[in-house]
C-alpha positions as CSV (number, residue, x, y, z in Angstrom):
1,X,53.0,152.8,84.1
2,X,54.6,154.6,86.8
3,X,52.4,156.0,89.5
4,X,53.0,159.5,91.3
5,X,54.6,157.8,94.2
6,X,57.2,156.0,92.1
7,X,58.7,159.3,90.5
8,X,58.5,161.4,93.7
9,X,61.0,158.4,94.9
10,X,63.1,158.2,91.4
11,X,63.2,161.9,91.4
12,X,64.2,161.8,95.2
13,X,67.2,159.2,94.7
14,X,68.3,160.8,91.3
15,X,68.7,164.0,92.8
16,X,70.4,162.7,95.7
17,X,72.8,160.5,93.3
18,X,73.7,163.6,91.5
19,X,75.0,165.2,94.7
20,X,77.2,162.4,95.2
21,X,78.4,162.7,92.1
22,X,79.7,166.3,92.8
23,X,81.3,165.2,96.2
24,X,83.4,162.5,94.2
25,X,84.2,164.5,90.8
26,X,83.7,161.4,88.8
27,X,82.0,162.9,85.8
28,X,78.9,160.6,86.3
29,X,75.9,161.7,84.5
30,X,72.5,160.6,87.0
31,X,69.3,159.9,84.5
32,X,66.2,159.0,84.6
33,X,64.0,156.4,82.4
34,X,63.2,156.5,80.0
35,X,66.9,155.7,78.3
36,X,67.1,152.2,76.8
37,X,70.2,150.4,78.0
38,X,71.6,147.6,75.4
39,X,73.1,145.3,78.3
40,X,73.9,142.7,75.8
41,X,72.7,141.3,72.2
42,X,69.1,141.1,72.4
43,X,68.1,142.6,75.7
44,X,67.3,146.2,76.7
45,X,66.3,147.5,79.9
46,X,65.3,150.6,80.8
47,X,66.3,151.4,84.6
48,X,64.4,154.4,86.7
49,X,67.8,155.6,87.6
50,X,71.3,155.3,85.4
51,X,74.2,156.1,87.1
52,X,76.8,156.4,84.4
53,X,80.7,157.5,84.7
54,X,82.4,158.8,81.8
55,X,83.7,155.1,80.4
56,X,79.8,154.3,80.5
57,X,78.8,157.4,78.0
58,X,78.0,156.4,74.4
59,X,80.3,157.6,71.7
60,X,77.8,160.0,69.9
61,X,74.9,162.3,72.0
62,X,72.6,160.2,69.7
63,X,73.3,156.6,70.6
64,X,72.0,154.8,73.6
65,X,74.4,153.4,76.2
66,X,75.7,150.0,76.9
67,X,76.8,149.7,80.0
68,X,75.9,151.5,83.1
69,X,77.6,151.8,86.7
70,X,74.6,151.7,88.9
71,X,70.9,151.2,87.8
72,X,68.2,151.8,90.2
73,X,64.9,150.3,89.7
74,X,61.4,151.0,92.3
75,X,58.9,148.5,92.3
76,X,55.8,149.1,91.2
77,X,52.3,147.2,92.6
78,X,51.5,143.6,91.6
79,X,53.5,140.1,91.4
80,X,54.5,141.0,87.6
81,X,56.4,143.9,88.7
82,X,58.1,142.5,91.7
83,X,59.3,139.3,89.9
84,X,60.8,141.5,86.8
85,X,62.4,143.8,89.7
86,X,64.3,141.1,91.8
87,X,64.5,138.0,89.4
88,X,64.8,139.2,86.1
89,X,66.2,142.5,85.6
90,X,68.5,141.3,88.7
91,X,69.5,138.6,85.8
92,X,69.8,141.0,83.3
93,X,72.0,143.9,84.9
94,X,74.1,141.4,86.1
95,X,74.9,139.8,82.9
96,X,75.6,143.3,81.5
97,X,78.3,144.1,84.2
98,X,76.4,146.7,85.9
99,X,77.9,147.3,89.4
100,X,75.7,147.9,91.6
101,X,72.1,147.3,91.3
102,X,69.9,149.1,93.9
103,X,65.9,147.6,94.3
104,X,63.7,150.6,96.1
105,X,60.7,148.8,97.3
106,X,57.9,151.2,99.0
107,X,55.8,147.8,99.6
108,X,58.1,145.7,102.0
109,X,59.4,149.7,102.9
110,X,63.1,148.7,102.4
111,X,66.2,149.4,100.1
112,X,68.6,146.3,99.0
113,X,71.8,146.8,97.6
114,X,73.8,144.6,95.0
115,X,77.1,144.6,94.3
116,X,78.7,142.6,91.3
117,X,80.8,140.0,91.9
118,X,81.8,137.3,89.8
119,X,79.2,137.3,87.5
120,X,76.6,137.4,90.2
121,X,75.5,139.9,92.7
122,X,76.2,139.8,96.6
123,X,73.3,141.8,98.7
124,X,75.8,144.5,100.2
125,X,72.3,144.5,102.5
126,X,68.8,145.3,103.1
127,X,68.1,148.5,104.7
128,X,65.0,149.7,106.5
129,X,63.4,152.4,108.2
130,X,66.0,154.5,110.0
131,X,69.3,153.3,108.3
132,X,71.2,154.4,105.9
133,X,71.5,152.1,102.5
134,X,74.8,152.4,100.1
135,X,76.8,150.5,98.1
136,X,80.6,150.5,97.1
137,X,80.5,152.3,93.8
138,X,80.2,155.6,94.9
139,X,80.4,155.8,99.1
140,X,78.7,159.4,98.8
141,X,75.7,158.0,98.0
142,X,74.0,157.5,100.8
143,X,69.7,157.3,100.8
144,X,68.6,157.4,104.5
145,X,65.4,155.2,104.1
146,X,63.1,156.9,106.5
147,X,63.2,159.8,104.0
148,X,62.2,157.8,101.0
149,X,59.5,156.0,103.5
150,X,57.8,159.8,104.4
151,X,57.7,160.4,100.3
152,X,55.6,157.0,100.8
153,X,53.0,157.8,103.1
154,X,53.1,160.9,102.3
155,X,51.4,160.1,99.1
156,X,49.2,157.3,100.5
């Protein structure tokens, strides 16, 4: 189950995300879990964060979507978690053709960003403390680390 920390952080991001989304008048809707996502036949994941342009909406208000632009996941304590987090749903998302995949990780206290290509994602990089971590998607988003690292200790 999520802890405080981890939805200070997804609210942080998601509210940052949906400012970007203004800046580049895309129509992208920002949302928070939980929204099951049908990536492909058989598997659903549920991201913290969906970042979903218009061609990603379902085609009824009461459908789920299947596909998603950006999906944003925070670890969450123990080895279970971590292993879902980088191995599995990094698997998963990129089978379903999501863009960019973004792993927030208040443990290791850095940010590493994904990018599809090929059927496989390329680490766009691994930002830390006092940088500033983005992806290609949408170049407004920008999270500057430090800030999600204060929401950190500021709940430890």
């Amino acid at each position: 189950m999520p802890t405080w920390m981890h939805q200070m952080i997804i609210d942080f991001i998601a509210s940052l995300m949906r400012r970007a989304s203004e800046k580049k008048s895309d129509g992208a809707r920002v949302l928070q879990a939980p929204l099951p996502v049908t990536l492909f036949p058989g598997t659903i994941r549920e991201p913290d964060i969906l970042y979903l342009t218009p061609n990603c909406f379902p085609k009824s208000p009461h459908e789920y979507p299947s596909r998603l632009d950006i999906a944003v996941e925070v670890v969450s304590e123990g080895t279970e978690s971590r292993h879902r987090d980088y191995v599995a749903k990094r698997r998963d998302y990129a089978i379903g053709g999501v863009q960019e995949y973004w792993i927030v990780d208040p443990f290791e206290r850095h940010v590493t960003v994904l990018e599809l290509g090929s059927g496989n994602y390329n680490e766009l990089g691994v930002f830390q403390s006092g940088e500033i971590a983005r992806g290609n998607f949408n170049r407004f988003i920008e999270l500057p680390v430090s800030d999600v690292m204060r929401l950190v200790d500021d709940v430890v």
